[in-house]
Backbone as a chain_set.jsonl record, in Angstrom:
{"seq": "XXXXXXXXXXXXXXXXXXXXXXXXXXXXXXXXXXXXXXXXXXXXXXXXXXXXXXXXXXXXXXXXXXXXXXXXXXXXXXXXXXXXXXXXXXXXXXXXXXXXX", "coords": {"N": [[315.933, -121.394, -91.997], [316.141, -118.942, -90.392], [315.244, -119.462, -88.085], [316.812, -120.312, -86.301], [318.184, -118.697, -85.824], [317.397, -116.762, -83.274], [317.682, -113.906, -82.432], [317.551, -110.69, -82.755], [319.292, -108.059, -84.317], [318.639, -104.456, -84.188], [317.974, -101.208, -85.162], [317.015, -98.871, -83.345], [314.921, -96.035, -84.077], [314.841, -93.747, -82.595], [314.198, -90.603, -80.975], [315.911, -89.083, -79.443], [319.452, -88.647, -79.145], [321.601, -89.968, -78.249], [320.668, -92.104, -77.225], [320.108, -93.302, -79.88], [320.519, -96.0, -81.666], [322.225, -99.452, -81.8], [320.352, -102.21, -81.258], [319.799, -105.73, -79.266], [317.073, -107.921, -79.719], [314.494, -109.851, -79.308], [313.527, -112.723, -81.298], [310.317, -113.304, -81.559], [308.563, -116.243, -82.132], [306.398, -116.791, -83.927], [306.999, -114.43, -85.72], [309.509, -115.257, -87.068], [309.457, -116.531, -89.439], [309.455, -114.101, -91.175], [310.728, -111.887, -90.24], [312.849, -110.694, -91.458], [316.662, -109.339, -92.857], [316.3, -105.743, -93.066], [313.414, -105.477, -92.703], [311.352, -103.471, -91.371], [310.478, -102.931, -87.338], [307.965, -102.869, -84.87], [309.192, -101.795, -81.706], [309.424, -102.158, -78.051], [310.83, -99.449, -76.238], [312.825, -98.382, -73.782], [310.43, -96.712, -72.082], [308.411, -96.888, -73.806], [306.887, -97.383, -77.173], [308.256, -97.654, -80.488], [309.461, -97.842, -84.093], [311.533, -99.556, -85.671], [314.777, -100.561, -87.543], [315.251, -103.824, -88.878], [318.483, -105.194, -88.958], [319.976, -107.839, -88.434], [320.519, -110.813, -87.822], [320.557, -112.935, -85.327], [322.69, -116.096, -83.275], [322.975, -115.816, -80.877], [323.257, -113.031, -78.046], [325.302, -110.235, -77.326], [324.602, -108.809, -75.661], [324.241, -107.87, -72.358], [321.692, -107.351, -70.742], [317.951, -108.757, -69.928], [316.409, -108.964, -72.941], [313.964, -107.716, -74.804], [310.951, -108.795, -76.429], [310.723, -108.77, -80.153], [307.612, -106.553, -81.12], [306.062, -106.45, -83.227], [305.704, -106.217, -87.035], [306.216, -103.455, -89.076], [306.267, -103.011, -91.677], [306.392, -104.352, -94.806], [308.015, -107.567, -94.915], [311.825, -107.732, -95.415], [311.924, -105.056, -96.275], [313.519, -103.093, -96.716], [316.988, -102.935, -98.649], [319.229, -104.763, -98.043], [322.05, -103.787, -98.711], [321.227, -100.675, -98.623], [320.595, -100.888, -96.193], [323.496, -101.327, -94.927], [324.528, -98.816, -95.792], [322.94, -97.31, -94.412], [323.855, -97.676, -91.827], [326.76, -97.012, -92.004], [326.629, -94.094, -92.056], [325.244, -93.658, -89.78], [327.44, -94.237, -87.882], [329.669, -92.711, -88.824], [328.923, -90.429, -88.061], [328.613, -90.787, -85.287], [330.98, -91.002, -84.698], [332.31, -88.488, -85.685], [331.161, -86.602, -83.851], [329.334, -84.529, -84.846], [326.586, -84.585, -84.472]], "CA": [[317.266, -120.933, -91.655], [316.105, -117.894, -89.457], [314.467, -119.932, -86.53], [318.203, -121.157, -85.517], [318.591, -117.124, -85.538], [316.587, -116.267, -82.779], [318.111, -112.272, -82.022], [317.671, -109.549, -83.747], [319.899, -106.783, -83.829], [317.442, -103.9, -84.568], [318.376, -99.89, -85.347], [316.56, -97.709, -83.035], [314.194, -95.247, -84.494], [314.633, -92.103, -81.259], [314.703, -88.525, -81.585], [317.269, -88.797, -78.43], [320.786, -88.694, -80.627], [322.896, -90.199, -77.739], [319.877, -93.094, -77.506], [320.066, -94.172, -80.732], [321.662, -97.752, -81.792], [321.818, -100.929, -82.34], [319.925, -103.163, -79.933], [319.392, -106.717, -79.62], [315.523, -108.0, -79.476], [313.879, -111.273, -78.967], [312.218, -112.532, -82.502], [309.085, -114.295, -81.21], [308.611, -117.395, -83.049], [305.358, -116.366, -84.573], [307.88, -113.599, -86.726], [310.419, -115.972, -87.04], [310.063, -116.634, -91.065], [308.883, -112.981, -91.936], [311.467, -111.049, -89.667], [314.152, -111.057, -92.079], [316.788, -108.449, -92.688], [315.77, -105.026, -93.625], [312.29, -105.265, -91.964], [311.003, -102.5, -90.01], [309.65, -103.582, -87.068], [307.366, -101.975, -83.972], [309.441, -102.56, -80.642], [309.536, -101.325, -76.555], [312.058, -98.629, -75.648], [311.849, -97.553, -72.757], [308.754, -96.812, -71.426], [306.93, -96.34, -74.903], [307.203, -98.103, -78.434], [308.722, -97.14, -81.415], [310.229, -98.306, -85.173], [313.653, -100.312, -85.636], [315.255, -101.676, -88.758], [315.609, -104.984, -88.375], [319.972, -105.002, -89.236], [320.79, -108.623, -88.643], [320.038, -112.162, -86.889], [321.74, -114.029, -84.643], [321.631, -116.928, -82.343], [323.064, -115.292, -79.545], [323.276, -111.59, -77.844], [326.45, -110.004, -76.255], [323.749, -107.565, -74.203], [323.582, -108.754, -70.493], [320.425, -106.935, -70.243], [316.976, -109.005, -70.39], [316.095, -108.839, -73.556], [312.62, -107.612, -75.149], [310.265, -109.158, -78.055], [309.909, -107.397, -80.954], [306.339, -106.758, -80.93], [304.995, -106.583, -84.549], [306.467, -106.061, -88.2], [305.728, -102.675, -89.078], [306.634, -103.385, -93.311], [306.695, -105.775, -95.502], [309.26, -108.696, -94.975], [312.539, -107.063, -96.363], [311.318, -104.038, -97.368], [314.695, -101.937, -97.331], [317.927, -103.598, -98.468], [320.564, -105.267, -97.21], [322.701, -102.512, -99.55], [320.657, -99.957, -98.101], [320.474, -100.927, -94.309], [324.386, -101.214, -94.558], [324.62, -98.011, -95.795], [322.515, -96.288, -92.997], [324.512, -97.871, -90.626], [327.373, -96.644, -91.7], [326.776, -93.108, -91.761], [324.949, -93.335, -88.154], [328.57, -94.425, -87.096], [330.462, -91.922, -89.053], [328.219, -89.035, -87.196], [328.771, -90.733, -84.111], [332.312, -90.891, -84.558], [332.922, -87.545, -85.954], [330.315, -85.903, -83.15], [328.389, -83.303, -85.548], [325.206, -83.545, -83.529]], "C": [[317.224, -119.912, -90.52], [315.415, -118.667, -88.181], [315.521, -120.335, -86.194], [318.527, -119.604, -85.36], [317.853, -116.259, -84.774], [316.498, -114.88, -82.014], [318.014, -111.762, -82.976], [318.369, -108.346, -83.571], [319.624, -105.479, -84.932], [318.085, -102.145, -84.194], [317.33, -99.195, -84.75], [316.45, -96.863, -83.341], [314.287, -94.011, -83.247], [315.021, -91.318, -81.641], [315.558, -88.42, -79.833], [318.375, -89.201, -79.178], [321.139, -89.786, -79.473], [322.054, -92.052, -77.141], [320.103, -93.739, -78.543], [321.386, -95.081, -81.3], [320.991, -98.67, -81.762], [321.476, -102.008, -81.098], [319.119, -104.571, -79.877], [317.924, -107.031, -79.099], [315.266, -109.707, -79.757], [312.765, -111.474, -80.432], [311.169, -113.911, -82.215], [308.603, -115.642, -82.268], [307.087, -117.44, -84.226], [305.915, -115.098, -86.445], [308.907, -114.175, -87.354], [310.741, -115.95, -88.181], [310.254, -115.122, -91.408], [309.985, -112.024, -91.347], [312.929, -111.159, -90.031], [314.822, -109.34, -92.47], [315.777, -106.959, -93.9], [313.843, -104.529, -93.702], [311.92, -104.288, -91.152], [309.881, -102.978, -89.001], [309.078, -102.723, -85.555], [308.404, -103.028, -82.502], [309.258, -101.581, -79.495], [310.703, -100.757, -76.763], [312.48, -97.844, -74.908], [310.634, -97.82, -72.362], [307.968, -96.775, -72.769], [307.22, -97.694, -76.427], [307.197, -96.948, -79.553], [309.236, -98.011, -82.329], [311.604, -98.756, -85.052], [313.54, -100.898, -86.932], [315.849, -102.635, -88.297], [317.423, -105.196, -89.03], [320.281, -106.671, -89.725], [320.292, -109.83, -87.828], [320.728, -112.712, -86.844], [321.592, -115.236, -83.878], [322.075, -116.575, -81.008], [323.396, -113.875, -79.569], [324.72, -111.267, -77.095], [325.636, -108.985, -75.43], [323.441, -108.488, -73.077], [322.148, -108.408, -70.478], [319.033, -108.428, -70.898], [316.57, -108.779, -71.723], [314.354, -109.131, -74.22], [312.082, -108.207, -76.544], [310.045, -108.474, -78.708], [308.41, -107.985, -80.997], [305.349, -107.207, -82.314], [306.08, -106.606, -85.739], [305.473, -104.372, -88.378], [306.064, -102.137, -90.713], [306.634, -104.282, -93.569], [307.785, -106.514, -94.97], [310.326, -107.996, -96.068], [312.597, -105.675, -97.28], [312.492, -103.012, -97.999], [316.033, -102.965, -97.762], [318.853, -103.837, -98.238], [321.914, -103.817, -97.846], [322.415, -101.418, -98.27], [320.746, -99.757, -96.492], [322.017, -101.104, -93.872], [324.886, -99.565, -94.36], [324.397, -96.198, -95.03], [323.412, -96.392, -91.782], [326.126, -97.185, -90.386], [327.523, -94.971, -91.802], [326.102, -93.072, -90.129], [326.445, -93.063, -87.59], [329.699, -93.27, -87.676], [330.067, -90.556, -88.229], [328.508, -89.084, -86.371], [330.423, -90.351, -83.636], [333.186, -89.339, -84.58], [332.09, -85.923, -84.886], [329.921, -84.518, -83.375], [327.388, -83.564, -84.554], [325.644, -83.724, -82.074]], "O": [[318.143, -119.929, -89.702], [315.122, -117.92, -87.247], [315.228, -121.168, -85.337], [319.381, -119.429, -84.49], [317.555, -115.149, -85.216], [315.611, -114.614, -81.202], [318.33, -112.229, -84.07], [318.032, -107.595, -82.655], [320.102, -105.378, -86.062], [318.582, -101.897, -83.095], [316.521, -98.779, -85.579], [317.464, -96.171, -83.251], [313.275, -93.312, -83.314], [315.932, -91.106, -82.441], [315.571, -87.317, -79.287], [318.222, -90.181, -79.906], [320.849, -90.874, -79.969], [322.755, -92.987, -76.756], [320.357, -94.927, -78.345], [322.606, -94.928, -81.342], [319.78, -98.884, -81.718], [322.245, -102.455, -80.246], [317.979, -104.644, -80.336], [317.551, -106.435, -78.089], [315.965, -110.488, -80.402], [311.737, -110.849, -80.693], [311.27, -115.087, -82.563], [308.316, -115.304, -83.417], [307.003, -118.18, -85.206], [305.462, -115.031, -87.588], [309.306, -113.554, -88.339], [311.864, -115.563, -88.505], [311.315, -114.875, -91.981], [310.215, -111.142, -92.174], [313.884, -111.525, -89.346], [314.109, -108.337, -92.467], [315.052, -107.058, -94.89], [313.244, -103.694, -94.38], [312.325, -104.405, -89.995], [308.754, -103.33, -89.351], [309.876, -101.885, -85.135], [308.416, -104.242, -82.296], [308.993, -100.4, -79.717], [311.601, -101.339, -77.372], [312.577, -96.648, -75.182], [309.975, -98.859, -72.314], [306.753, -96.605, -72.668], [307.783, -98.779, -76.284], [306.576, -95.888, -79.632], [309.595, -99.079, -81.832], [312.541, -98.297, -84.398], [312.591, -101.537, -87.388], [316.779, -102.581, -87.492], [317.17, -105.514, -90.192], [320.668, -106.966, -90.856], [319.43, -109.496, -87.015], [321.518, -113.131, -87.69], [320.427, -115.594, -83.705], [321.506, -117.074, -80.037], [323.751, -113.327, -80.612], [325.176, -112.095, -76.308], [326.196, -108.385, -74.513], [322.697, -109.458, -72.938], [321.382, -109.317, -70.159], [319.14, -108.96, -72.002], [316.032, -107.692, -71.511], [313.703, -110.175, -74.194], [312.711, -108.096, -77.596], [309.333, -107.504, -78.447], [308.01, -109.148, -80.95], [304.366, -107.942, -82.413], [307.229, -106.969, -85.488], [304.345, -104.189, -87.919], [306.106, -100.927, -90.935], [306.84, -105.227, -92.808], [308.632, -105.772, -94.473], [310.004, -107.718, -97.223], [313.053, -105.368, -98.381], [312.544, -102.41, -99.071], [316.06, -103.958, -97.035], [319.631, -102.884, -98.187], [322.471, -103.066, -97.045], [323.102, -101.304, -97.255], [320.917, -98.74, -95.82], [322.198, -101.081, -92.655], [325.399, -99.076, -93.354], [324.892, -95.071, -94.986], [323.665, -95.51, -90.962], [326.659, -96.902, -89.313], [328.666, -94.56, -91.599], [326.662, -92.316, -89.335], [326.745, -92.028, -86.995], [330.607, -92.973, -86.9], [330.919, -89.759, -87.836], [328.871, -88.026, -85.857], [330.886, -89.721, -82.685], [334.181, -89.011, -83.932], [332.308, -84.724, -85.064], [330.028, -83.576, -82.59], [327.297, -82.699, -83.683], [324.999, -83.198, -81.167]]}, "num_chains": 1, "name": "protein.A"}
């Protein structure tokens, strides 16, 4: 079912506040079964690499930009859950919204 879902839209791990978000990533076909949600996975950002929760899979991106491969899995398959990875998401967006930091 996930190889017809070949995007990932992946929660940036940065200690820059106004950086972090949700950004779509290329799931290499090698990750394809195992890169399911709630995965943490090692990707580029910038110039360096860093952690992302894997959020969601798609088969297409609305980012114009090139888009990068995630590089590795950096947890188990599923390790946090779907519950859970909603729940982060929506306090990121309530912070962002209500601009505490």
């Amino acid at each position: 079912m996930t190889k017809h879902l070949p995007i990932a839209s992946v929660l940036v791990d940065t200690p820059v506040s106004h950086l972090e978000g949700i950004y779509d990533y290329l799931v290499p076909q090698h990750l394809s079964d195992t890169a399911t949600v709630g995965t943490k996975v090692l990707i580029e950002f910038g110039k360096g690499r860093t952690e992302g929760l894997l959020l969601s899979r798609k088969a297409e991106s609305e980012q114009s930009a090139r888009l990068k491969p995630i590089l590795e899995l950096a947890s188990p398959s599923g390790l946090v859950s779907t519950a859970l990875s909603i729940l982060s998401l929506s306090v990121i967006v309530l912070v962002a919204v209500s601009g505490v930091f």
